[in-house]
N, C-alpha and C positions, 0 to 999 in steps of 0.2 A: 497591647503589645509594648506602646510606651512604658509601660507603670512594670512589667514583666523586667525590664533593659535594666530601668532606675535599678531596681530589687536585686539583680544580677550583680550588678556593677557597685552595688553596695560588698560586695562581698570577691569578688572579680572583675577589678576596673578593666581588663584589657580584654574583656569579654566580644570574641567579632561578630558581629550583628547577624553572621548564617547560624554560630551556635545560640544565640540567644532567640533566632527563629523558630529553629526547630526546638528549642526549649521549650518556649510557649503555647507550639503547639502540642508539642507530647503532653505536657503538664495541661493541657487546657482549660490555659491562663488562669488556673485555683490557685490561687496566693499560699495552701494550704500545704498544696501537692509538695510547688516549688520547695515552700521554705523546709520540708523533708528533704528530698531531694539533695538540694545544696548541703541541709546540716549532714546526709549522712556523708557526703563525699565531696564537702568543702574544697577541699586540697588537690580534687580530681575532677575537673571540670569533664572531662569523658566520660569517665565512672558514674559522674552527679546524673547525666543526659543518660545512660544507659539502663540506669534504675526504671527510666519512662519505655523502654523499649517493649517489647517489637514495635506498638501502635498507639502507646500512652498508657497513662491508667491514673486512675479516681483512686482518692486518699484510702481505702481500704484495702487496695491492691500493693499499692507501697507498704503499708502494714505489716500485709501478708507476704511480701518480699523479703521484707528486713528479719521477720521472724523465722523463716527460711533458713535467713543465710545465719541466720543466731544457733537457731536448733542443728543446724550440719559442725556451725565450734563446739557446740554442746556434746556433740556425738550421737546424740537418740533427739527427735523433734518433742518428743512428748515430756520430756523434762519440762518444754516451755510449757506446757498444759498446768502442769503443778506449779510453776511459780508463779504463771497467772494469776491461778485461783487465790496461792497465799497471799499473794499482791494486791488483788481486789478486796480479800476481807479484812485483813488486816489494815487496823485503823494506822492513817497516816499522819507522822512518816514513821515508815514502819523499820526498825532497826534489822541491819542485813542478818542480823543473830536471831529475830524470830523467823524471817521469811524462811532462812537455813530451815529452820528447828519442825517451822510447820509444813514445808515442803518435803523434805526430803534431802533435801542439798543439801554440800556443804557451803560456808561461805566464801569462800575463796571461787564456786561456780556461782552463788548467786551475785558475785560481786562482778564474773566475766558476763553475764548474760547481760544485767544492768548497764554495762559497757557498753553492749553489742547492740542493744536497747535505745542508748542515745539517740535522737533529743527526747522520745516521748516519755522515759524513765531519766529521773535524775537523782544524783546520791550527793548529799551534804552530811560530813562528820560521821558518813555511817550509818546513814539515814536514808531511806528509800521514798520517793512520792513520784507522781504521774505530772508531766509538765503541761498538759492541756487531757481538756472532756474527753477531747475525740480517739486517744489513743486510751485514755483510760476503760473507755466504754468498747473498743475493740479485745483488749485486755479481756474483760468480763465477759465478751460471748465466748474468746478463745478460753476461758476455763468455767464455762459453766458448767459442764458436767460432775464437774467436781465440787462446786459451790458449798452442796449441801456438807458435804463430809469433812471438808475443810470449817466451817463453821464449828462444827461440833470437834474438832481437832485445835482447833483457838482457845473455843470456850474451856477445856480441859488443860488446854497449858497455861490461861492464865488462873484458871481455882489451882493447879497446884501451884501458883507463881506469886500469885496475889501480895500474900503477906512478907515477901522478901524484896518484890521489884514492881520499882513504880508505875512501869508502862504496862504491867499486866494489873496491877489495883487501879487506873486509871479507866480501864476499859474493861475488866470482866464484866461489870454490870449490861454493856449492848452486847458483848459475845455472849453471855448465858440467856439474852431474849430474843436475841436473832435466831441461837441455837434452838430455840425452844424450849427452856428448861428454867424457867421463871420462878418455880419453888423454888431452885437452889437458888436463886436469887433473893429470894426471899430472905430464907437461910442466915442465905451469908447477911444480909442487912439486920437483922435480929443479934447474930456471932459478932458483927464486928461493928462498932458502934464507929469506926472511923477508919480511913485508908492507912493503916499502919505504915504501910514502904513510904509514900507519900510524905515527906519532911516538912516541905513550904506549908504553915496552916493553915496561908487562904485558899490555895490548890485545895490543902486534905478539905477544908469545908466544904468548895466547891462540889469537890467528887463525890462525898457524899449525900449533899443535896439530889445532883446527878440520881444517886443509885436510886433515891426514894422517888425519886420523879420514874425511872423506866420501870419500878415496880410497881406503881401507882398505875401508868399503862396496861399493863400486865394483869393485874387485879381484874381491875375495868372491861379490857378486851374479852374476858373469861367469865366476866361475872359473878366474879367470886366473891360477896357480900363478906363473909367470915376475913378475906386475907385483906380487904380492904380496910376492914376495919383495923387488922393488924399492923400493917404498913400506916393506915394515920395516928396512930396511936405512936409510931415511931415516929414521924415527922412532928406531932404535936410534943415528945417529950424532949426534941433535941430543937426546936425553930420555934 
């Protein structure tokens, strides 16, 4: 309860020791809970205590509360279902122009959800990531249904994206094996000897080093004696 007061009063000095009671109890004393809590309603020390209401509740429950009150600004809950999923697959940080593109949104909603989202979503320049595991991995069960289809929705906008933008030639190589679809992957490593969109040329090397390693997996995992040989064949003429 002591360490509950400190943590409070880091953020609310004049915090009176009955709300800081029942704080600690509602939240019971998860440093996890709390620090939700506060971040969602810093400025509203009532509001902050209320999010624990009627009888407390375990970090997934706050989760489930804040995505609530997201999906009622959103106007339909199941929006948040789609921006999950695109939020989970999409490699991070995921620019708010793909999350838009692969969900369904536009950006200007996926930039209010992201908002609404705070602390566990955070946006730098335009940029989307998850600010801890635990809301990330909450994220992922709220859109697992959709997982599969969003994968294969990725992998498709970054093959037609590839050769004009970097964040989709950076990453089609795990979108097309996540997806399933490791030929084209092949494909494209045979078609394009290098990350074209890709400028910086220790980047462009890197990434394709990258691509002959996840089809080197891919080979392997399949056992596909013939494409293995093809794929070394392409890493012995370029390393």
């Amino acid at each position: 309860q002591s360490e509950t007061a400190q943590h409070v009063r880091s953020i609310w000095p004049g915090a009176p020791d009955a709300w800081i009671d029942d704080f600690d109890s509602l939240s019971k004393g998860s440093p996890r809970v709390q620090h939700y809590a506060l971040a969602l309603r810093k400025d509203e020390p009532d509001a902050a205590l209320a999010v624990l209401l009627p009888s407390g509740k375990v970090l997934n429950e706050v989760f489930q509360a804040q995505l609530q009150e997201a999906g009622k600004k959103a106007g339909r809950e199941e929006l948040l279902d789609t921006f999950a999923a695109a939020l989970t697959v999409l490699p991070h940080p995921a620019p708010v122009l793909e999350i838009a593109a692969v969900s369904g949104l536009t950006e200007a909603a996926v930039s209010d959800i992201c908002a609404d989202l705070a602390p566990g979503v955070n946006v730098t320049n335009g940029e989307v990531g998850f600010a801890d595991e635990d809301f990330e991995e909450y994220l992922r069960v709220r859109g697992a249904s959709l997982l599969a289809g969003t994968r294969v929705a990725v992998a498709d906008r970054f093959l037609a994206r590839h050769q004009s933008d970097a964040y989709a030639a950076m990453h089609i190589a795990s979108a097309l094996y996540t997806s399933g679809r490791g030929k084209e992957l092949l494909d494209l490593i045979e078609n394009e000897a290098q990350p074209k969109a890709i400028k910086d040329p220790i980047v462009r090397r890197e990434v394709g080093f990258q691509r002959l390693q996840t089809a080197m997996h891919f080979s392997a995992e399949t056992n596909d004696r013939s494409e293995e040989r093809r794929v070394g064949k392409e890493c012995r003429s370029r390393w």
